[in-house]
Backbone as JSON, one array per atom type, in Angstrom:
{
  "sequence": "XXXXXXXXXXXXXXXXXXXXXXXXXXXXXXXXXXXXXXXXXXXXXXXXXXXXXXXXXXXXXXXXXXXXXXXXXXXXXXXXXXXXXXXXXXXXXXXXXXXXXXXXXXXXXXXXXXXXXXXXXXXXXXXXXXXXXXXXXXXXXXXXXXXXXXXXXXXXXXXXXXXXXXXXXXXXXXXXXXXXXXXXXXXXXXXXXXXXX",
  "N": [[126.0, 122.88, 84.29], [125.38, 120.36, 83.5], [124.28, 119.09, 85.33], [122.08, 120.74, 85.26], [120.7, 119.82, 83.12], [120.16, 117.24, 83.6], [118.4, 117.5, 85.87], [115.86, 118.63, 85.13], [115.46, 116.85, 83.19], [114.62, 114.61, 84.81], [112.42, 115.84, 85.8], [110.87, 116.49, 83.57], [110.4, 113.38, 82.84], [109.19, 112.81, 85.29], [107.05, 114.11, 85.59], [105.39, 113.62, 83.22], [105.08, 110.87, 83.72], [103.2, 111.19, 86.25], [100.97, 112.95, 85.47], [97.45, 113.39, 84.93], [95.63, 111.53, 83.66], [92.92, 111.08, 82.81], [90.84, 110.29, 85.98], [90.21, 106.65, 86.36], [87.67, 104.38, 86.81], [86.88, 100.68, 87.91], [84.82, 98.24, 88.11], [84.83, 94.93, 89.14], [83.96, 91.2, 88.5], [84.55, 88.03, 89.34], [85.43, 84.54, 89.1], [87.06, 82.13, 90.33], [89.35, 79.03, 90.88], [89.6, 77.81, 94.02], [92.33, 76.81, 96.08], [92.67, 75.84, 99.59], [95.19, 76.03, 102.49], [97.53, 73.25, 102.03], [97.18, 72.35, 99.99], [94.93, 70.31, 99.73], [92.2, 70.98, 100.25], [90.3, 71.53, 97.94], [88.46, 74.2, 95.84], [86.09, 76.62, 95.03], [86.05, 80.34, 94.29], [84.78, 83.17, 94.94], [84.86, 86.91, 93.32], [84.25, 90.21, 94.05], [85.42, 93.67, 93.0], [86.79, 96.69, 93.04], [87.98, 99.34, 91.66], [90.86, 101.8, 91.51], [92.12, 104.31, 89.33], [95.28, 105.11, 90.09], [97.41, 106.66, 89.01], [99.2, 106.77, 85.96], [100.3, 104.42, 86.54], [99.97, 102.98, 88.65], [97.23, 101.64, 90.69], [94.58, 101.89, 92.87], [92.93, 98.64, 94.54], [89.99, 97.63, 96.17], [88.71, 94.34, 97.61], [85.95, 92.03, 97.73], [85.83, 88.62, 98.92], [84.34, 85.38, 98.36], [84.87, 82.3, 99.44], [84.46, 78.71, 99.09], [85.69, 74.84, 100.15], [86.43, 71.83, 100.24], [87.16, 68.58, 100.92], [87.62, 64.81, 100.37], [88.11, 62.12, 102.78], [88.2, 59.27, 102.31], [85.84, 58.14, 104.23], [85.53, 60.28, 105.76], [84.4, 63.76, 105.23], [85.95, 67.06, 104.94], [85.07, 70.47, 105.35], [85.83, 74.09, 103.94], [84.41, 77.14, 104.35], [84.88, 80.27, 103.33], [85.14, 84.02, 103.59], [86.48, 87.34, 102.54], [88.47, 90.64, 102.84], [90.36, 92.16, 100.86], [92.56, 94.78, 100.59], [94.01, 95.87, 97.75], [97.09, 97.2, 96.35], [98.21, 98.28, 93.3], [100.49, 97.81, 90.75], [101.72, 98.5, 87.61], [103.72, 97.01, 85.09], [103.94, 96.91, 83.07], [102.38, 98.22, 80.43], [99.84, 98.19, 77.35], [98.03, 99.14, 74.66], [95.85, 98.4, 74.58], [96.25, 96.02, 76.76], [97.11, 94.92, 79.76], [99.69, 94.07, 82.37], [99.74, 93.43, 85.68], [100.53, 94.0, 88.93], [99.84, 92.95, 92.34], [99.52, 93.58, 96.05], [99.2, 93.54, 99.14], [97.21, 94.01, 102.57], [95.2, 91.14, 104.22], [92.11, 90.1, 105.06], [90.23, 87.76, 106.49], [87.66, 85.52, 107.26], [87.13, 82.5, 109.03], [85.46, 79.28, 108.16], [85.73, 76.28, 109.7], [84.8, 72.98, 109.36], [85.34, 69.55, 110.42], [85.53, 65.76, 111.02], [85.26, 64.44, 114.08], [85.53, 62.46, 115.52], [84.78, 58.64, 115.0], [83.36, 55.44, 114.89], [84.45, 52.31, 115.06], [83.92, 49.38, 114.89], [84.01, 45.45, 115.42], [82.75, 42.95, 113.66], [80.94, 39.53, 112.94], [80.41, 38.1, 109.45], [79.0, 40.19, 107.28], [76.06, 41.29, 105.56], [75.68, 41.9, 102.24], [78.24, 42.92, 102.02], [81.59, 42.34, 101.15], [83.49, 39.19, 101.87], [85.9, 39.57, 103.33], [85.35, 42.04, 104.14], [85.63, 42.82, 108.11], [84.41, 44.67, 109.39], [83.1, 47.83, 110.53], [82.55, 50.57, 110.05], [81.08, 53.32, 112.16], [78.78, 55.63, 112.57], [79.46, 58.92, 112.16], [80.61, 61.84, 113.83], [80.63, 64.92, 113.23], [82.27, 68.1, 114.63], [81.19, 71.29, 115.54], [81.29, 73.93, 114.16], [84.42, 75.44, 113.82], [84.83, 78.94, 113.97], [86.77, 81.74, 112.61], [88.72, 84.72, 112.61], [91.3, 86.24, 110.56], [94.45, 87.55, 109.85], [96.62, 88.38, 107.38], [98.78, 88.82, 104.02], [98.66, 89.58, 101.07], [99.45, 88.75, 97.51], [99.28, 89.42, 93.97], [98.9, 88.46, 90.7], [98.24, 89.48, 87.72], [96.74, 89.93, 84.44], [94.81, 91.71, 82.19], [92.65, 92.39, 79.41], [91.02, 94.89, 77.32], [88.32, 94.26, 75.86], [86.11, 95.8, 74.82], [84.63, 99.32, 74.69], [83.99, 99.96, 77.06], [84.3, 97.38, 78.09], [86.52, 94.34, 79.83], [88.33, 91.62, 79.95], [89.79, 89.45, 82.13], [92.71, 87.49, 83.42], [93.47, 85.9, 86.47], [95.79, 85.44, 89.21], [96.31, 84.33, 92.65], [98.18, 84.7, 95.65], [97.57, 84.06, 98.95], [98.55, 84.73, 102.8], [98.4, 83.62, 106.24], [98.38, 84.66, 109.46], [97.53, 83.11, 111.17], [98.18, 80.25, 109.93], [97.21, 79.62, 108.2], [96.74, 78.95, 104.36], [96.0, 80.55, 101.14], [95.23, 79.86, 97.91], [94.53, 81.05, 94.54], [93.31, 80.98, 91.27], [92.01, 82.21, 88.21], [89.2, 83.82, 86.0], [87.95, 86.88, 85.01], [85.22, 89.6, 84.83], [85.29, 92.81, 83.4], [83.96, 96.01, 83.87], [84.73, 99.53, 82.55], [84.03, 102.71, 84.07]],
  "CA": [[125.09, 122.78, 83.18], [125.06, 119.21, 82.9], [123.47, 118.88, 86.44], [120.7, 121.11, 84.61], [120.27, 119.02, 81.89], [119.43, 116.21, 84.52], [117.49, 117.88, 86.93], [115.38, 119.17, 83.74], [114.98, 115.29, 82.26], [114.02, 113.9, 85.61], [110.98, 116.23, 86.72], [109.65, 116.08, 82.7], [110.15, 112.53, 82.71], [108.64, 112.4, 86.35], [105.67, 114.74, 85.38], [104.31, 113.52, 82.42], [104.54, 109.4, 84.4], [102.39, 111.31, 86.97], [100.07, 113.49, 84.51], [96.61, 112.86, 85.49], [94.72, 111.08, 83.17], [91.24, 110.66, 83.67], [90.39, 109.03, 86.78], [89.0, 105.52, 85.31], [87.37, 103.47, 87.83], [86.42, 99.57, 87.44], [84.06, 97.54, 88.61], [85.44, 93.7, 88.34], [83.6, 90.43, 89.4], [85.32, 86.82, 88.85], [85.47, 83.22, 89.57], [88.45, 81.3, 90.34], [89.23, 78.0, 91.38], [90.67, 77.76, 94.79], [93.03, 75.92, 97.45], [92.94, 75.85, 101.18], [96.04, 75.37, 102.82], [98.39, 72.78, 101.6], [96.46, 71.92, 98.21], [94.55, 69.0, 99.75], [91.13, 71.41, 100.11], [89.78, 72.72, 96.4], [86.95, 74.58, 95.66], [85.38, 77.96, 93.91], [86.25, 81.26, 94.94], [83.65, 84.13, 93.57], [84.74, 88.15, 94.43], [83.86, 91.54, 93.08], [86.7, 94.13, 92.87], [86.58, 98.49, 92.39], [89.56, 99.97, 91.21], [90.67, 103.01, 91.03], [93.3, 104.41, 89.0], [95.82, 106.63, 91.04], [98.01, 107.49, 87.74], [99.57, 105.88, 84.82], [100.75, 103.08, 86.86], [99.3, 102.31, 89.87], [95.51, 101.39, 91.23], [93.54, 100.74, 94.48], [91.48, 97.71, 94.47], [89.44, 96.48, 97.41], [88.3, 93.53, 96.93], [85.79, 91.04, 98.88], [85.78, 87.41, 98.43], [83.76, 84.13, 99.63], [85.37, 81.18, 99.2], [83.78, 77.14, 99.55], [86.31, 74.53, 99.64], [86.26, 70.45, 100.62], [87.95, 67.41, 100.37], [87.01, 63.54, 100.88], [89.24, 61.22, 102.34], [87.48, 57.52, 102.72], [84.54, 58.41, 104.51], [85.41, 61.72, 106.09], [84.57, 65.04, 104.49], [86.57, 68.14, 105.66], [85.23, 71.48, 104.46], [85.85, 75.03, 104.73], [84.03, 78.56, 103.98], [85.4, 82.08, 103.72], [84.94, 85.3, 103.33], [87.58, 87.93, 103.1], [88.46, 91.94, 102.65], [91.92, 92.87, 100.47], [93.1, 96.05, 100.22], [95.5, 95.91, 97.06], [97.82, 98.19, 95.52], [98.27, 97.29, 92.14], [101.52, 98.63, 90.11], [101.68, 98.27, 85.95], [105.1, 97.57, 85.03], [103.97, 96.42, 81.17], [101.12, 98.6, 79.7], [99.92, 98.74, 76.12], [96.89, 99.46, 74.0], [94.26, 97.49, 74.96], [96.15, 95.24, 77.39], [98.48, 95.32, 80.73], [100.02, 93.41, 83.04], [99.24, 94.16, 86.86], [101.49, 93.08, 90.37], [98.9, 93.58, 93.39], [100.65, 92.97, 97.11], [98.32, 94.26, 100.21], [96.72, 93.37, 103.84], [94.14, 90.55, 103.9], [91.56, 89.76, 106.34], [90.01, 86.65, 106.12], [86.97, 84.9, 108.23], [87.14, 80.94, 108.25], [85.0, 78.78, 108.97], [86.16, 75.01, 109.41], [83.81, 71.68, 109.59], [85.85, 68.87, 110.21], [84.8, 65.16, 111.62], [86.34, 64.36, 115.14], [85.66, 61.08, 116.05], [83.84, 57.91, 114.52], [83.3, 54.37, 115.65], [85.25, 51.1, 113.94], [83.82, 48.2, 115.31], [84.07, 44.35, 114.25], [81.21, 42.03, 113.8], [80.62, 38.38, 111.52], [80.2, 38.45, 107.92], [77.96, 41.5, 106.89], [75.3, 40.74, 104.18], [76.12, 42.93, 100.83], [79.83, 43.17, 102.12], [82.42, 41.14, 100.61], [83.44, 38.58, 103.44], [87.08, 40.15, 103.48], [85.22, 43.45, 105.56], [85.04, 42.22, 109.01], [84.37, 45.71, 110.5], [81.69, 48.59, 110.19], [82.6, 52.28, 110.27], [80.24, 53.41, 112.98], [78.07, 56.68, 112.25], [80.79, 60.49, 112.1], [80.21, 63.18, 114.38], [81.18, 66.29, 113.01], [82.51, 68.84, 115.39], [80.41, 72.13, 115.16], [81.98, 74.5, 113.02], [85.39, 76.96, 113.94], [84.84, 80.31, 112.92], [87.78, 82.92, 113.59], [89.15, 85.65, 111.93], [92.55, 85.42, 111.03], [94.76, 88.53, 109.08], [97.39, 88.16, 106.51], [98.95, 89.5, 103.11], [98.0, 88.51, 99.38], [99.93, 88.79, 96.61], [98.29, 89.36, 92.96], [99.25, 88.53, 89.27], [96.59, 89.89, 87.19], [96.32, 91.01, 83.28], [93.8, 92.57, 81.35], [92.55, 92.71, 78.1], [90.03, 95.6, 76.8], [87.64, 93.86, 74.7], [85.68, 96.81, 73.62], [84.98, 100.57, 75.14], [83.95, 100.41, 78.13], [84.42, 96.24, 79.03], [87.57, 94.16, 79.93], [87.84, 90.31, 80.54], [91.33, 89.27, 82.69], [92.65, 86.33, 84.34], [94.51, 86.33, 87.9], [96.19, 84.26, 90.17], [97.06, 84.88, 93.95], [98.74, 83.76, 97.24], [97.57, 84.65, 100.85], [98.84, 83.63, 103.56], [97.75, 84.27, 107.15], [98.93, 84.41, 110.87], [97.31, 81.38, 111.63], [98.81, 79.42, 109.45], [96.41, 79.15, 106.78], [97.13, 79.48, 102.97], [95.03, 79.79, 100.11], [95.77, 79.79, 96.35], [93.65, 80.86, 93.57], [93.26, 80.95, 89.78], [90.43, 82.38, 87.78], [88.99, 84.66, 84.79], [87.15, 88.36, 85.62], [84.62, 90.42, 83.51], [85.26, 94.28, 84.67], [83.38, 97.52, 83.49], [85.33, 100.8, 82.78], [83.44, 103.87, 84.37]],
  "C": [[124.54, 121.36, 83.03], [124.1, 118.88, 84.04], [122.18, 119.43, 86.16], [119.81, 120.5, 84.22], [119.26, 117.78, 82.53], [118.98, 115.92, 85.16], [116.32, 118.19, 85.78], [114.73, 117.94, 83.2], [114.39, 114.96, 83.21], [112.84, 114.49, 85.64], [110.72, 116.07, 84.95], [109.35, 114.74, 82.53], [108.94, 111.72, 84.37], [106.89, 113.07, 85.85], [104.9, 114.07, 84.56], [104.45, 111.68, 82.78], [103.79, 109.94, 85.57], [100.91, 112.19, 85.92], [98.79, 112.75, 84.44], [95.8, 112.14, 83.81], [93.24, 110.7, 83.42], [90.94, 109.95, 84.31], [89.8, 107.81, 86.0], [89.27, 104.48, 86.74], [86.49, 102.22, 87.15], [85.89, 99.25, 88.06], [84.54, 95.86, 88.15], [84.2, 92.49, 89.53], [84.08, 89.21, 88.27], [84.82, 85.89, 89.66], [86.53, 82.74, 89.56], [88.22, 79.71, 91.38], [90.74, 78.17, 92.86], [91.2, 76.5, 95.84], [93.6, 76.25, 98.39], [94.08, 75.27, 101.59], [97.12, 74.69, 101.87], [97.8, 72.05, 99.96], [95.29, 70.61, 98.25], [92.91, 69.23, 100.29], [90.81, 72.1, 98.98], [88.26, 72.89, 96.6], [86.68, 75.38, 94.51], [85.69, 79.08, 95.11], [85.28, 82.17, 93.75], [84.02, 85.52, 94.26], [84.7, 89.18, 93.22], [85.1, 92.57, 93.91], [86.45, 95.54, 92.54], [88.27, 98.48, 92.74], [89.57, 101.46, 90.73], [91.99, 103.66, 90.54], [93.97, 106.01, 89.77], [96.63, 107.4, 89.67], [98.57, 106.61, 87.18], [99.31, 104.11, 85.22], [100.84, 102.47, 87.94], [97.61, 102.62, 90.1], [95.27, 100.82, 92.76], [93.1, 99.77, 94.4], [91.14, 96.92, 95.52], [88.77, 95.46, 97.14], [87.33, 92.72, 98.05], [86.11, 89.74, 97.77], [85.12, 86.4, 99.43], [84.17, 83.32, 98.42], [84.57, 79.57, 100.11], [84.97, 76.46, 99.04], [86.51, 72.77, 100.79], [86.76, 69.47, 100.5], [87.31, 65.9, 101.1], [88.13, 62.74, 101.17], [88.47, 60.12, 103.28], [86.23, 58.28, 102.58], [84.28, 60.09, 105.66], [85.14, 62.89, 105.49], [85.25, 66.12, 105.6], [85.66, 69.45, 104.58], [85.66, 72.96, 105.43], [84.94, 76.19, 103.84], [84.71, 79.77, 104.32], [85.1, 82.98, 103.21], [86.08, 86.34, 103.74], [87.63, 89.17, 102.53], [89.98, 91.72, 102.04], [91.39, 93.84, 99.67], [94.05, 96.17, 99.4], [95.87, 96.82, 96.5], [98.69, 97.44, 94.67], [99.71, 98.06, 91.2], [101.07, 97.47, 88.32], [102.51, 98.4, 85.49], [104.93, 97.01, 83.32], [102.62, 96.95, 80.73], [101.71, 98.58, 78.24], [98.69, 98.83, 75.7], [95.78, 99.44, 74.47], [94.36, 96.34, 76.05], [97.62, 96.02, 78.37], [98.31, 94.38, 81.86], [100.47, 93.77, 84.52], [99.67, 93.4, 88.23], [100.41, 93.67, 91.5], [99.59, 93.29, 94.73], [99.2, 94.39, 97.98], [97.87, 93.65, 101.41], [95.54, 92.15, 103.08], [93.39, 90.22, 105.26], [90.48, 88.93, 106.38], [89.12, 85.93, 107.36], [86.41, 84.11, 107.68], [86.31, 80.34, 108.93], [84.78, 77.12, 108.49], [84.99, 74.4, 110.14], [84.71, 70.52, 109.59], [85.08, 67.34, 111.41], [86.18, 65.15, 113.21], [86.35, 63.16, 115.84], [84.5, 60.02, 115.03], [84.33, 57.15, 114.55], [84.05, 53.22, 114.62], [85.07, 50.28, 115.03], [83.89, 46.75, 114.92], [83.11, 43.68, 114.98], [81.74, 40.38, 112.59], [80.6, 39.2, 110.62], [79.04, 39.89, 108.09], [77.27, 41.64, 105.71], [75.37, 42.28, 103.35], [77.55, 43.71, 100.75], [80.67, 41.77, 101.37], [83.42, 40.69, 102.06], [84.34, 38.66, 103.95], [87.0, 41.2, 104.53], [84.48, 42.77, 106.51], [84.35, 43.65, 110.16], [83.76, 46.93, 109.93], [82.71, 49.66, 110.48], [81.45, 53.13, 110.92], [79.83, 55.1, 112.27], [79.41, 57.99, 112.44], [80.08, 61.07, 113.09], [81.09, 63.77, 113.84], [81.4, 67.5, 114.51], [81.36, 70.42, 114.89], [82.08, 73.12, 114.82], [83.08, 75.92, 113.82], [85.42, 78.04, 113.45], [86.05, 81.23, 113.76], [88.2, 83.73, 112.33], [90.79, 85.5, 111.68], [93.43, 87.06, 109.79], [96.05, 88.13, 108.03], [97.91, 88.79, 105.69], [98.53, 88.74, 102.08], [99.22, 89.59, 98.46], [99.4, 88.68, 95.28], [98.96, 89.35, 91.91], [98.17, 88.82, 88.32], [97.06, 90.52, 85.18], [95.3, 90.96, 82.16], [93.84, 92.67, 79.83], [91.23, 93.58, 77.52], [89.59, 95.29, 75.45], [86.52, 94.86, 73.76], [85.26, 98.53, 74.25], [85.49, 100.63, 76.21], [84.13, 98.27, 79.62], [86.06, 95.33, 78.62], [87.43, 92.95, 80.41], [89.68, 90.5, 81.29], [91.45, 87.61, 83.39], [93.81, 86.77, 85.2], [94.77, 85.13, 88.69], [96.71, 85.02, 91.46], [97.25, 84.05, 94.84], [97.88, 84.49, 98.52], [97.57, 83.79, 101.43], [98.54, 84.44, 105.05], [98.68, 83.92, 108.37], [98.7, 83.18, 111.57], [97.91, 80.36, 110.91], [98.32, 79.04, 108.15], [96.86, 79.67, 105.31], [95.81, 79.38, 101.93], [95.18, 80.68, 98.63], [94.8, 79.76, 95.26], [94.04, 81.2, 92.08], [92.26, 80.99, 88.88], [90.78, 83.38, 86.5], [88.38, 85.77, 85.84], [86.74, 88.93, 84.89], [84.68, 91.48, 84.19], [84.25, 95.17, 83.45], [84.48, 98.75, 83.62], [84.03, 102.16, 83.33], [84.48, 105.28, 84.45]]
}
């Protein structure tokens, strides 16, 4: 009997956490601020996001993203550009009313494309008129290398929650990791305005 009782609790408590609720699909697009690698490239990351709810407490969301991101050190600039595809699956282990709190974890696939300089000249000369007479030596013109593009695959990780500001719209802020086969990392932190449909 008691084995009843608890075969009986599980499938109503399983049914009505699967119990369809009306598909509700989002439309999300954000800005975040991001970092390449080891934290010593920042930029802007900008990506649009559909979601689709599978039931109570999980969602699809593919997402693209292009990312710009640069750093100066002296007289070198480094930058990079990307563009990338995640596939996340999103779980909801804290819903309530009007707001919820959302774990995303999925593939990523990510195409980079690095500018970095690769050589430039340091020569010494006399004084140098509008230098102070301490710099005896010029920094000769940069060549930049032409630009690495490769593809590179990975996972991402997503912290995300939501707040439904009025029927049918929802602002959120998110933060994520990905990290890739090549070695690359990159770390963001942003707001998102979505649409319910």
């Amino acid at each position: 009997m008691r084995h009843t009782i608890l075969l009986s609790l599980l499938l109503a408590v399983g049914h009505s956490a699967a119990a369809q609720e009306p598909a509700l699909q989002t439309v999300k697009a954000g800005v975040s601020y991001i970092l390449f690698g080891s934290g010593d490239m920042t930029g802007i990351n900008y990506y649009n996001e559909y979601n689709r709810q599978l039931n109570r407490f999980m969602a699809f969301g593919p997402s693209v993203h292009l990312g710009y991101g640069s750093s100066d050190i002296g007289y070198l600039r480094f930058t990079k550009a990307s563009f990338a595809l995640d596939p996340n699956l999103y779980f909801s282990p804290m819903r309530f009313d009007r707001s919820k709190v959302r774990i995303g974890v999925g593939p990523s696939f990510r195409f980079l494309s690095d500018s970095h300089p690769n050589g430039y000249g340091i020569y010494f000369q006399g004084a140098i008129p509008n230098l102070p007479s301490s710099m005896e030596y010029v920094i000769g013109p940069l060549q930049y290398e032409r630009p690495q593009n490769y593809w590179t695959v990975g996972y991402t990780v997503v912290l995300e929650a939501e707040l439904k500001v009025a029927t049918r719209w929802m602002l959120g802020a998110r933060a994520s990791f990905q990290s890739y086969t090549s070695g690359e990392t990159a770390a963001t932190l942003g707001l998102n305005v979505g649409y319910l449909f």
